[in-house]
N, C-alpha and C positions, 0 to 999 in steps of 0.2 A: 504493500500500500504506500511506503516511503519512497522507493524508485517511480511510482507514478509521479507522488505531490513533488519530489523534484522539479521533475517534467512541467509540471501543470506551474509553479513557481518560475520558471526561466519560461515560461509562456507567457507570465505575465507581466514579466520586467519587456518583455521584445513586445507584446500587444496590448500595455498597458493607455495606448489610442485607442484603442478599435471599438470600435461600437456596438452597443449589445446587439442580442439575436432580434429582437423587433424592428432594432434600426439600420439591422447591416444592412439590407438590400439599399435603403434610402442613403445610403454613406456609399456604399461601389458605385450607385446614380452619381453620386455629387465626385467619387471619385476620376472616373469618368471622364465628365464633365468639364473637370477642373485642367483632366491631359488634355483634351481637346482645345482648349481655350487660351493652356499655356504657353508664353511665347519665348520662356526661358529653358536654354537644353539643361540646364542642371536639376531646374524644378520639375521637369518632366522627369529625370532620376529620380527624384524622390516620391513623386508621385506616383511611380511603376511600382517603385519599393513596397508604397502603404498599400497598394492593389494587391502584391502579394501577403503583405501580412494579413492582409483581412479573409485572405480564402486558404490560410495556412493548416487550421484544423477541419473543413469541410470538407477543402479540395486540394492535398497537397500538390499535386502536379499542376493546378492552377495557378499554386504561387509562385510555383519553380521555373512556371512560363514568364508569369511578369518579375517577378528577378533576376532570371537572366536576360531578359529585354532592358532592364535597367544597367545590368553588369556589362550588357556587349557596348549600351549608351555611354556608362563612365567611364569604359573603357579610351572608347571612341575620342572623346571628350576631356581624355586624361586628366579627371575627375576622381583623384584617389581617394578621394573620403567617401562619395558617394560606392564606386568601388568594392572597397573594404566593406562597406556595413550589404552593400548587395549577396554579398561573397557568404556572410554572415546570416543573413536571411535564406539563401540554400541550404547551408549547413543546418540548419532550424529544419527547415523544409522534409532535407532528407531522413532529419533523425526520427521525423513524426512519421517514415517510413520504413523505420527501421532499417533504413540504407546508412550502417554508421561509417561503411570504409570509405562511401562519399563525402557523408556530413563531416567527417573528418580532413578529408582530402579540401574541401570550401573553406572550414574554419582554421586547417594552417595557412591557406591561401590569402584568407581574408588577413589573419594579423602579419602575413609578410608586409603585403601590400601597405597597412596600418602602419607600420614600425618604419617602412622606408619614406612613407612620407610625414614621419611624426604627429599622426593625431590622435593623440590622448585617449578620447573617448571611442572611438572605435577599436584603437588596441585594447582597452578595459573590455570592449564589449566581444572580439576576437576573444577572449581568456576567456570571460563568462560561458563560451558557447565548447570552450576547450575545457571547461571544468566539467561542464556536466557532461558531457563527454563520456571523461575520465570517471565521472562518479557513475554511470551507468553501466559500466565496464569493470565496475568494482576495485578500479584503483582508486583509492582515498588519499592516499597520500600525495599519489602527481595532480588531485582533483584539486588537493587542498592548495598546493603550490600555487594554483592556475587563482585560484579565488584569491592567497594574500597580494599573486600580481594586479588584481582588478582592483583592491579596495586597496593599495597604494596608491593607483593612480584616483581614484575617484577622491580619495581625503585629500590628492595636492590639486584635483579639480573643484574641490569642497561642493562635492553635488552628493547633497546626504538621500535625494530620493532613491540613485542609483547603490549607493554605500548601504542600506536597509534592502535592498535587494538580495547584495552579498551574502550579509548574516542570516539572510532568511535561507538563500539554497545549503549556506555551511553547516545551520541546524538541521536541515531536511534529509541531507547528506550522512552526516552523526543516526540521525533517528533511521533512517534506513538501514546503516550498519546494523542499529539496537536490534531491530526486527530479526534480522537472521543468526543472531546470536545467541547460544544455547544455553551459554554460563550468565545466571540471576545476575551477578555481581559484577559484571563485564557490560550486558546488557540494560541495567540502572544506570552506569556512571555516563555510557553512550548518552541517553533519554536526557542524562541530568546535563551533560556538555552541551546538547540538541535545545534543551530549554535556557542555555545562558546566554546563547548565538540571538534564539528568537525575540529574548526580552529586552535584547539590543535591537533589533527590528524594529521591535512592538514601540517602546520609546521613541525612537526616531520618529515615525508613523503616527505615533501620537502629541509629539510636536510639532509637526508639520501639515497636522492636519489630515493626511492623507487614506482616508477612510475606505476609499476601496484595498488600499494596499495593506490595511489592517485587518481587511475580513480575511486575505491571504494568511497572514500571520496567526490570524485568531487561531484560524480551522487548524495548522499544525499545531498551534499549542494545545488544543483541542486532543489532536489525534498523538499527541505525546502522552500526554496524562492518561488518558488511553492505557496506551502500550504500558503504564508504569501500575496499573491499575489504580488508578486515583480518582476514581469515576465523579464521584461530588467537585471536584475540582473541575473537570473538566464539564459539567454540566453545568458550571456559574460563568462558562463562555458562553455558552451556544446562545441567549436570547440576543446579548449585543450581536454575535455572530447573524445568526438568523434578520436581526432589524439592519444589519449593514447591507446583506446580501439583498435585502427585499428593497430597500432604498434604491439602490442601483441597477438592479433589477440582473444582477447578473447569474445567470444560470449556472453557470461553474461552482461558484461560490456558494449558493445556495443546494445545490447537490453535496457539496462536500461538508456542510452544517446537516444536512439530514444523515449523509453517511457516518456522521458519527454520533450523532444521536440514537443512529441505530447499534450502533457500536457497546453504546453505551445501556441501552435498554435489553442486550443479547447480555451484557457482562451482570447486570443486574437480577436476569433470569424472569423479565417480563416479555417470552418469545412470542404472545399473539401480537403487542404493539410491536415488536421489533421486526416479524414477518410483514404486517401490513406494512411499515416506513420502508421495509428490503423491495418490496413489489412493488409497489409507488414509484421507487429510485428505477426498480429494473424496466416499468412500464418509459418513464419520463427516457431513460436511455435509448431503449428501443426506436422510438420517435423523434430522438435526434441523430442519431448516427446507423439504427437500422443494425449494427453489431454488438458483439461487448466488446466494451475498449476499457472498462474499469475492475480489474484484478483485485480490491479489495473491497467492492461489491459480492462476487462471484464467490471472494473467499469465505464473507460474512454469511451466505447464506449458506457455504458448505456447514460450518459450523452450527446452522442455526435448524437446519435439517436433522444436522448427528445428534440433536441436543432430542431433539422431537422425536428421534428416534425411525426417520422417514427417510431412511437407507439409500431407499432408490434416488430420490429429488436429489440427497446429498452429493450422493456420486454423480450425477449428472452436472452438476456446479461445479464438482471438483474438478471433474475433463476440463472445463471450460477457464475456471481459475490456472492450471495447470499449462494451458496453450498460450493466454495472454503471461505469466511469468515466461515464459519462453523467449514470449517478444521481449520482454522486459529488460531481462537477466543479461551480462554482457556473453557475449561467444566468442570462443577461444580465436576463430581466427581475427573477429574485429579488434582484440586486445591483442594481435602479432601485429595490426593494421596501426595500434597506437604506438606501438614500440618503432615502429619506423618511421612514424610521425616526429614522437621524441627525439632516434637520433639525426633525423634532419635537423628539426631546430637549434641540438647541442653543435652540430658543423656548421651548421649556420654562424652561429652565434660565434665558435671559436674561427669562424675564416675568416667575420666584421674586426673583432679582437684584431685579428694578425694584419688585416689590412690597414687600421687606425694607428696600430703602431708603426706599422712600415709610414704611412704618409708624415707621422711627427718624427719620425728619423730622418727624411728626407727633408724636411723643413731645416731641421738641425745643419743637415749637411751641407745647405744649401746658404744657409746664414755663414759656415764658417768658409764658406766658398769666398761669396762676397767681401768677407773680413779683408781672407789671402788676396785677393785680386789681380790682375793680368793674366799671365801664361797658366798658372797654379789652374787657376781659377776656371779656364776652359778647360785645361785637360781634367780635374775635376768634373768638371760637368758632363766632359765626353764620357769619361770611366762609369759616373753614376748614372748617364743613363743608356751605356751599354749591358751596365750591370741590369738596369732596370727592365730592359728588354730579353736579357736573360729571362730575367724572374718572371717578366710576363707570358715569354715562351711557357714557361715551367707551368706558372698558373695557371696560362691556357688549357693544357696537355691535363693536369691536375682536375681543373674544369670540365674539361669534354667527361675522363675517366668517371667522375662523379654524375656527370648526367647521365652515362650509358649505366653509373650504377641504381640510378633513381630511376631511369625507365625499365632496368628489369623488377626494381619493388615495385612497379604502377604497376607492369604484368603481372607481378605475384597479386597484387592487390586486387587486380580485375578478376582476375582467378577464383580469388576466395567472396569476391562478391558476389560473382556467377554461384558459389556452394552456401552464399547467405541466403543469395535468393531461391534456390533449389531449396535448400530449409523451408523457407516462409511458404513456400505451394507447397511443405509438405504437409507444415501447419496447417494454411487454409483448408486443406483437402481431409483433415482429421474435423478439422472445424465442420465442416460440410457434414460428413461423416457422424457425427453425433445428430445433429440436425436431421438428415435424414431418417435416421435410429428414432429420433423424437416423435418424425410424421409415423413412425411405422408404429411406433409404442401406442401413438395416440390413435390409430384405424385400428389396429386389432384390439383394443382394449376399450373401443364403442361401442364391438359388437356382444350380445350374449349367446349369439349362435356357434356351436364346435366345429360345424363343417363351415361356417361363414369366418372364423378367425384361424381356419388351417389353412382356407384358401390362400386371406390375404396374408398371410404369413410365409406361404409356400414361396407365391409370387415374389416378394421381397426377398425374401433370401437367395431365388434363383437371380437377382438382377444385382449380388451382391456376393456374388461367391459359386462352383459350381457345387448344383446341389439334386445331381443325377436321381440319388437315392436320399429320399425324404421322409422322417417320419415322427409323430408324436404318440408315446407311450404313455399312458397312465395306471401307475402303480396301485395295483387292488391289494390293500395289504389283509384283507379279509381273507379273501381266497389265494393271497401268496401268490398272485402273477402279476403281469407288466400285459396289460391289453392294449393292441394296436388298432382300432375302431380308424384311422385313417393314417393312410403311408402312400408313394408314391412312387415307381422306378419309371423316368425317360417319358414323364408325362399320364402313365396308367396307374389305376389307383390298385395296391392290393386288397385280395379278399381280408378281412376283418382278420386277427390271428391272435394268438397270445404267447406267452413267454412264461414256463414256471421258474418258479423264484430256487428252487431244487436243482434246475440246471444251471450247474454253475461255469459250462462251455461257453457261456455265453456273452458277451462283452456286455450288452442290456442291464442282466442281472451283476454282471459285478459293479458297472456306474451306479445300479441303485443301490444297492447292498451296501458297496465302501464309499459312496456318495462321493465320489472325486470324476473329474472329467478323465476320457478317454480320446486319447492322439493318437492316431495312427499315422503315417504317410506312405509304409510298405510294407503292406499286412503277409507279403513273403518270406518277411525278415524275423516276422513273429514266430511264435513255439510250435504253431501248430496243433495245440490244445484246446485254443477258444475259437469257436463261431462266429459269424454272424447270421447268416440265412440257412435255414433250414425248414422243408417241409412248408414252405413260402410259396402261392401260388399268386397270380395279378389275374385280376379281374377278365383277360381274356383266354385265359386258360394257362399261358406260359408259365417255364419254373421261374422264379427270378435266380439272378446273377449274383457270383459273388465280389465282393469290390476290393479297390488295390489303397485308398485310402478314407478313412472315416474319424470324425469325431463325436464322440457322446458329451451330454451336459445334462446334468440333472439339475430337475426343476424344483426350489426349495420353495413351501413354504416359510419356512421360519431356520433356522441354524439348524434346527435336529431334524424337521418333518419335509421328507420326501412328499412331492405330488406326482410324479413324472419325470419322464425324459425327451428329449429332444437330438436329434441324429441327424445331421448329414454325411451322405458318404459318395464315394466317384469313382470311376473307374479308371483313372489315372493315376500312376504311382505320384508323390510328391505334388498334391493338390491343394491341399491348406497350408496355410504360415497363421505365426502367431494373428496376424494382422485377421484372419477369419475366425481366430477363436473368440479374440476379444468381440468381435460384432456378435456374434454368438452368446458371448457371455451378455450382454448387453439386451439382446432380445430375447434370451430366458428369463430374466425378472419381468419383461412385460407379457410375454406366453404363460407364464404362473398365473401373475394377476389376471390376465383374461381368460383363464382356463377356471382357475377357482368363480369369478365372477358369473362365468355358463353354468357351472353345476350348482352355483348358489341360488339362482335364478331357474334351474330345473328341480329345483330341491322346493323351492316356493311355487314354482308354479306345479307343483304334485300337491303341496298342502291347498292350496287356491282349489283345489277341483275337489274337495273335500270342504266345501264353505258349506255351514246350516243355511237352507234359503226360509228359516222363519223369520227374517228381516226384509220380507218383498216388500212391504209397505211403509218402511224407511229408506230403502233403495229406490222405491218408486219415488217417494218424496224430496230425495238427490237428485234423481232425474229432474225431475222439476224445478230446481235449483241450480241445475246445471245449466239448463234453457236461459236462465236469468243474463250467464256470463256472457252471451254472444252480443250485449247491447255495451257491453264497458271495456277498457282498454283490456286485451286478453291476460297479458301478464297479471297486470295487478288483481283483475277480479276473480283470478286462480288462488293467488295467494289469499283473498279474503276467504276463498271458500275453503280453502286450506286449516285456516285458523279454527273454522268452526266445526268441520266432519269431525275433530279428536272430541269434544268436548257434545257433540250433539249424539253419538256412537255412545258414547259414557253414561250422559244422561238418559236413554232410550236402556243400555244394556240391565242396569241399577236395577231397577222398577222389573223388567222380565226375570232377571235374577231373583229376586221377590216371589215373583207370581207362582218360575217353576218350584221355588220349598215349599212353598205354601201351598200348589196343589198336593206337591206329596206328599205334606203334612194329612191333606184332608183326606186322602185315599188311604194311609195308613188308618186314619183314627178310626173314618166310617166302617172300614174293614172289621176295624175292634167292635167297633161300638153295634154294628150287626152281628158278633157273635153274644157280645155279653149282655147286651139289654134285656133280651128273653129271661135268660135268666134272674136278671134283678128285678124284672115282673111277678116272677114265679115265689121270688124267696121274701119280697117286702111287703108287709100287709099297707094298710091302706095308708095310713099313718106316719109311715116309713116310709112310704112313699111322694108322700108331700113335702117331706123333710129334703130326700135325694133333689126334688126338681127345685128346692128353693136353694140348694146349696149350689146347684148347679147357675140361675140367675144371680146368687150374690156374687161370685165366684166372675160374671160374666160383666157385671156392674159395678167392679173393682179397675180403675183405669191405671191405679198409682202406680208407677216406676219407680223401683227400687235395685243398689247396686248390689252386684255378686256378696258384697260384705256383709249389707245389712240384711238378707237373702237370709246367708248364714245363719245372724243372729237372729233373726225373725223365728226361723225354723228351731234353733235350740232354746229358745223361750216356750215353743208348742209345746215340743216334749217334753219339758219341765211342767208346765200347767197339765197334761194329760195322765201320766204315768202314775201322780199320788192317786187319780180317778179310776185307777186300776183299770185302761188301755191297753190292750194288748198291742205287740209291736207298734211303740207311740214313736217312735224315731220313725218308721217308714210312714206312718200315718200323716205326721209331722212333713215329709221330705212332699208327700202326697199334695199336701193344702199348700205349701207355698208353691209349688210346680204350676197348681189352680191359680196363683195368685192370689189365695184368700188368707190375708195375715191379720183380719181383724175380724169379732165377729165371731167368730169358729166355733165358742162353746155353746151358740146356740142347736148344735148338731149330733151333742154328744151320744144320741142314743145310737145314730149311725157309726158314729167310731167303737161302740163296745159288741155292734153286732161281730158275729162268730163270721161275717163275711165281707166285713169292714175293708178288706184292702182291695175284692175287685167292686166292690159300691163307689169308691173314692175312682179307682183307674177309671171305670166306665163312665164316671164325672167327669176325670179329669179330658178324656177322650172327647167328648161332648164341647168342655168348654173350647178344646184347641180346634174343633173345627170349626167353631163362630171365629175366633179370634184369625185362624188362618183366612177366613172368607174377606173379616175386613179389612187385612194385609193388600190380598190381592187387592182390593176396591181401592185402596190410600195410593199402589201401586200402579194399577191403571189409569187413575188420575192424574199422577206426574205424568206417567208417559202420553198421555192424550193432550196434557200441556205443553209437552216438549213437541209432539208433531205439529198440533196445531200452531204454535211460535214456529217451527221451520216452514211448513206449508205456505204462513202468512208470506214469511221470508223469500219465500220462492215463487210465491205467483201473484206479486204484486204487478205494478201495473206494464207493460213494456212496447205501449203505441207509442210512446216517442211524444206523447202529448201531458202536460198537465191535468194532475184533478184534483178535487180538493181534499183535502184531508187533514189530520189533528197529526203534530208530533211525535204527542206521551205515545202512542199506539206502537209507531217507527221504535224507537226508545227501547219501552216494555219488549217486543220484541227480542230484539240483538239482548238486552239485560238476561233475558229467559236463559239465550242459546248459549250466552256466557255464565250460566250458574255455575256450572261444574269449578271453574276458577275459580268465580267470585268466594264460593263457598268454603275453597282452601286457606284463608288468612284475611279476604279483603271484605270489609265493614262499607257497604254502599247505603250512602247517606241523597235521596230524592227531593228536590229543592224544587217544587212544577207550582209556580205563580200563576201561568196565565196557560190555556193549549187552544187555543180559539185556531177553528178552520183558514186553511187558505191554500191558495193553489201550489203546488209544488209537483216536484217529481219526486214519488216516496223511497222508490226502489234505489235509488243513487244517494238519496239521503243516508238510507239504509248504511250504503258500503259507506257513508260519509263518520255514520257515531259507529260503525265496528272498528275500522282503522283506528279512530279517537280514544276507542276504550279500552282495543288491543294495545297500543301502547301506553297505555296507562297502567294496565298493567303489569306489560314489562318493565315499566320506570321504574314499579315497587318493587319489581321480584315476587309479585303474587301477591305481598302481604303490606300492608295500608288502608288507608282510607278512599274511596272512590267518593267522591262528592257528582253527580249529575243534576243541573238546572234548567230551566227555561222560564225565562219573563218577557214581557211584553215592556218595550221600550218606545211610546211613540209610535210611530206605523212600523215598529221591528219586532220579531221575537228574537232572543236572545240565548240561544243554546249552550253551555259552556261542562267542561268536564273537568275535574280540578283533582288530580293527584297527591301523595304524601311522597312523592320519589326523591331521588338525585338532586332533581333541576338540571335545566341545560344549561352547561358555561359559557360567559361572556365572546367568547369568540369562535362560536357557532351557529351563534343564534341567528346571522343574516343568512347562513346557507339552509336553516330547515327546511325550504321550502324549494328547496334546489332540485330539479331532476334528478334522480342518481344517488344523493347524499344520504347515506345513512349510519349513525356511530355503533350498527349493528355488526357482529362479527358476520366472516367472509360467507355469504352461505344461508345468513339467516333473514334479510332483507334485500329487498329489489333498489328502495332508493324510492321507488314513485309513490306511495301511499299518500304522504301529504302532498304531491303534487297534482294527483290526480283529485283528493278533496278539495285544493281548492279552486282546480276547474269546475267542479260541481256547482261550488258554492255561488262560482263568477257565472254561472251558466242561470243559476237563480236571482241572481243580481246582486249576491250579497257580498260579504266581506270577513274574511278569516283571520284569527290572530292568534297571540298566545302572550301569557306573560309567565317569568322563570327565574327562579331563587336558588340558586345552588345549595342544597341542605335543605329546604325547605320543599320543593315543591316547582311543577308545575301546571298553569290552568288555562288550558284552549277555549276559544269563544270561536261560534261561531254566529255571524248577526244576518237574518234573512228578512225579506220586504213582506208583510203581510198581503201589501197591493203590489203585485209586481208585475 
């Protein structure tokens, strides 16, 4: 992540003009504009220059056109300044191409150029581009050289905006070392030298004002305390950060303020905010460059995946983190590219030496020339500059030798540029290669059908490897085999086959058994012990073939659980390279998930064809409710009906639950109560009989509820009043009357407790009273549920001509309140506030979806459990609807976007975003007006205000 912000820091010192991404098109117009019109060759140099800076990260070869149209101008023009910093601007150019043998090859060119004609700030700014360079190459110490040459010369230029530049790459440089460093105490002291550089930066920047160049500084100080894990330190950056970023409006800056807030919320261990701010960064990337180009992005979400435990995503970042270090990271031949850059410089430098001194010798010599005077004095002069013609011969000869040995380094150098670039399309083409893998993950793991994700599976893999003989195995570890239900040789499908887990000839069974892949390339070479085909016939009768290379891949569920295997094989000896296993390996974890996801869904759809259809008349009344959806935006009015099938399933199931105990209560009792009634006709005289049928209505005219405890005590209170009465068995007699319900009262009965047939008098009561009691279960039971259809019924076949009619609120309301009981009843206290329901024309049915949405998130604001306040008064010619929660509150700087399409602070998955959007087209289609007000800790309370006349 530190060899990026390097980068991204010498980006900003060279494009610290350029105009942000809103303005740049309007800035190339005026840049343009201003070559055309200009009548000076030099300002047209410079003008070319800024044309290239401006299209340096979009369009590098864009810039590298209008810089060298300014380099061939300066040239032309013997214009060394302009020149030099053109020379310096390719070097930039190339490096954002990872062409470093070039960008090196511009920026020793540039600071020749710079240093022969003495100007100051272009040689600073030649170092600068030769530092980082060097730092990206992983030499630090010739990086660091290049940096104290730049900010000597900037402190005898006393230009402290460019001198805050310096300390900013010297700490970015520090902190990047820290990052790859293993040892704690090596990697501190790095972060803590990286923070003494920036707080020199920071200072400068902060007395001069210069507030975009401090959001630069902020974010590494940022991402230092970071790396030192000092998280609260680096979180009491990010709001300045964030309000610098947003002031300026520059994207850069504000990307690397969220990338480390994500940073910071991963190190914390709050991963759903830390995923959403990773996906946000990784969408906003996509949309500007269309690739990844930020490696500790890439890195952050590997991490943030292994943390979740979400394997597959992880390792997919990881490829991706993996290819961009690649570009990153310096390569051994561009660092033999620096080494020869270096000893140019050192010869350079010692030839200027030897020349400066020869010129003041000769001055010497020439002075005592003059002294001597006459004859002396010529033949001196003849000797010195024979001698000098010598030496110039010499230099000459010296010269040439040196360039014929500088154009075999260019050769070496073109050489190893040609195997940089052959690297980078190897990258790209691995890049491509995951991508692909992506599209194929994401087709066969849409589908739930096994012959619909072998197909596209087969296809893919034959367009990516050969894949003659093709097959997928699923491991029956019931029956101990490996069933092949679909395989393929040379396009024909084989008959269906299977494989025992006993035979262990078999290459099959041993990938599944010792669960490690199977490599083959020349199965001649092998023991001759294991198999592969046998007893193998294809669909058009032929035997199949046996093959000269294959590989196996078992398909894991989870570390220890086998699902399967996956096989290609060829008839060519030396068919596969690692480079097919890995694709292999790669499209096993998504043939798992797709393969498990088909049997998950033939597993449901087996349970599904065993549904009770004693819910036709609830399912009929979905129907009907389903009809409602075709008049409202589809999405949202799915999810509304979504909200309510759990809760209205519930309410319906409760009440039939009911009914069926309660009938089998009554089939039981009756059953009893027609064997033993006969009898207690027969054995109780008349008397005795009066007694049983009044016991039986007191018993039925006892309503009071009482708990298992007092139950208890009620019952050992019986048996103590009856047993001094000399009761036989008065404990079961006792167990009898409270079963009846009858806890008071009871001694008016006693002669029936001392009959000699006392316990079946009481059961054949007791049987009596529970099938009244069960009848009026069912009746309490019916009821709810006849309330719960009719509230959905209403809900579903209200009005849908697309016309007004008149109608009362409380109705709408009462309604959705009904279908929401299930909720309501779990924690939340609904408090009805209805002043006024006076008639008036509306559209009911849209209202409807208007107070579900309002209620459904109210809610969720609680968590189920609060207070629900629902009102409506008449305001003037308005009624006034409003719903008032005990939640959260929404915080101050959300509250303009609620009403946003899209916006929702719902996790990934659990909202669309449109609910209030769509409410308050409703409400504007009624001519009314929607609003809310919000207390963080307190509360919030939605209004909605509708025209009684409208």
């Amino acid at each position: 992540m530190k060899l990026v912000k390097l980068s991204i820091i010498i980006a900003f010192f060279l494009l610290s003009a350029m105009p942000t991404s809103a303005q740049n098109a309007q800035a190339l117009d005026s840049l343009n504009r201003l070559l055309s019109a200009s009548q000076s060759d030099t300002n047209q140099v410079k003008i070319l220059i800024d044309l290239g800076r401006a299209y340096i990260y979009s369009s590098s070869d864009t810039a590298i056109y209008y810089c060298q149209k300014a380099l061939a101008l300066a040239e032309k023009l013997q214009y060394t300044k302009g020149e030099s910093f053109a020379l310096s601007m390719i070097a930039f150019s190339e490096t954002e191409k990872s062409n470093y043998v070039s960008a090196l090859h511009y920026a020793q060119k540039s600071l020749k150029v710079a240093t022969q004609g003495n100007h100051l700030f272009e040689k600073a700014f030649a170092y600068l581009r030769l530092a980082s360079l060097s730092g990206t190459m992983g030499d630090i110490e010739e990086a660091l050289s290049f940096f104290k040459k730049a900010e000597e010369i900037f402190i005898r230029l006393k230009n402290e905006e460019r001198l805050a530049v310096v300390y900013n790459n010297i700490g970015s440089m520090y902190a990047g070392e820290a990052e790859f460093s293993k040892d704690k105490a090596v990697h501190d002291s790095l972060c803590l030298l990286s923070l003494s550089y920036y707080k020199k930066a920071e200072a400068i920047r902060r007395k001069n004002k210069e507030e975009l160049g401090l959001a630069t500084v902020l974010s590494n100080i940022v991402s230092t305390y970071i790396q030192l894990g000092q998280d609260s330190l680096a979180d009491s950056f990010l709001p300045e950060l964030e309000q610098l970023a947003t002031k300026f409006n520059s994207a850069r800056e504000k990307f690397n303020a969220k990338l480390d807030k994500a940073e910071i919320l991963l190190h914390k261990g709050e991963l759903l905010e830390a995923e959403k701010l990773a996906l946000t960064l990784l969408a906003e990337e996509k949309a500007v460059f269309n690739k990844p180009t930020s490696s500790g992005l890439y890195r952050l979400l590997n991490e943030l995946y292994a943390q979740k435990k979400d394997y597959e995503k992880a390792y997919q970042y990881r490829i991706i983190y993996q290819d961009l270090r690649e570009r990153e990271l310096y390569k051994p031949e561009a660092q033999k590219a620096m080494q020869a850059v270096r000893k140019n410089l050192e010869e350079e430098r010692r030839m200027a030496e030897k020349a400066e001194t020869e010129k003041e010798k000769q001055v010497q010599r020439l002075y005592w020339a003059i002294a001597g005077g006459g004859f002396l004095v010529v033949l001196l002069i003849l000797g010195i500059t024979y001698r000098n013609s010598l030496r110039q011969k010499q230099a000459n000869q010296l010269l040439q030798e040196k360039n014929e040995e500088i154009a075999q380094q260019s050769e070496e150098l073109y050489q190893i540029n040609e195997e940089v670039l052959a690297q980078r399309d190897s990258l790209q083409k691995s890049y491509e290669n995951v991508e692909l893998l992506n599209e194929i993950g994401k087709k066969i793991t849409s589908s739930l059908n096994f012959e619909v994700i072998f197909a596209q599976l087969y296809q893919s893999i034959n367009q990516l490897m050969d894949a003659t003989i093709f097959g997928i195995g699923i491991y029956k570890e019931n029956q101990q085999e490996i069933r092949y239900e679909l395989a393929m040789e040379r396009g024909v499908a084989y008959l269906p086959y299977s494989r025992s887990m006993q035979d262990k000839t078999q290459w099959a069974v041993q990938c599944i058994e010792q669960k490690k892949e199977i490599f083959i390339n020349d199965l001649d070479k092998e023991n001759g012990k294991t198999t592969v085909i046998n007893n193998v016939t294809l669909e058009d009768g032929t035997a199949a073939e046996e093959p000269q290379s294959l590989i196996y891949l078992p398909l894991m569920k989870n570390q220890d659980k086998v699902f399967g295997l996956i096989t290609v094989q060829s008839f060519q000896k030396n068919a596969y390279s690692d480079y097919h296993l890995n694709i292999l390996r790669n499209l096993a974890t998504y043939t798992t998930i797709a393969l498990e996801n088909a049997e998950s869904f033939n597993e449901i759809q087996l349970k599904n064809a065993e549904i009770n259809t004693q819910r036709e008349e609830i399912l009929t009344t979905l129907e009907n409710l389903q009809a409602t959806q075709d008049q409202l935006v589809q999405s949202e009015r799915l999810a509304v009906v979504g909200k309510l099938v759990a809760n209205v399933a519930h309410e319906i199931n409760t009440p039939l639950g009911a009914i069926r105990a309660s009938a089998g209560n009554i089939v039981t009792d009756l059953n009893q109560s027609i064997t033993e009634l006969p009898r207690i006709f027969e054995i109780l005289d008349e008397e005795k009989k009066n007694l049983f049928f009044a016991l039986v209505a007191k018993a039925l005219a006892n309503k009071q509820l009482v708990s298992s405890r007092e139950e208890r005590q009620i019952r050992r209170k019986q048996q103590d009043d009856l047993e001094p009465l000399g009761v036989a068995d008065a404990d079961e007699i006792a167990y009898d009357l409270t079963a009846m319900g009858l806890y008071e009262g009871y001694m008016d009965f006693l002669p029936l407790f001392r009959d000699k047939e006392a316990r079946l008098i009481l059961q054949t009561a007791y049987h009596l009273v529970n099938q009244q009691r069960s009848t009026e279960n069912i009746q309490v039971a019916v009821d709810r549920a006849s309330k719960v259809v009719f509230a959905l019924k209403t809900y579903a076949r209200q009005d849908h001509l697309g016309e007004k009619v008149q109608a009362t609120l409380k109705n709408g309301l009462e309604t959705v309140l009904t279908l929401y009981h299930n909720l309501l009843k779990q924690g939340v206290e609904v408090e009805r506030e209805y002043e006024a329901n006076p008639e008036f024309w509306c559209y009911p049915d849209e209202l409807a979806q208007v107070w579900t949405n309002l209620i459904h998130n109210a809610l969720q604001a609680m968590n189920h459990k609060g207070k629900l306040t629902v009102g409506m008064k008449q305001e003037n010619n308005n009624l006034i609807v409003s719903f008032a929660d005990t939640g959260k509150g929404i915080p101050d700087d959300i509250k303009p976007k609620i009403f946003e399409p899209f916006f929702t602070t719902k996790p990934v998955g659990e909202g669309s975003g449109l609910g209030l959007d769509i409410c308050q087209k409703i409400v504007k289609k009624h001519n009314g007006e929607m609003g809310f007000e919000s207390e963080v800790g307190r509360g919030t309370r939605f209004w909605v205000r509708l025209p009684i006349e409208g």
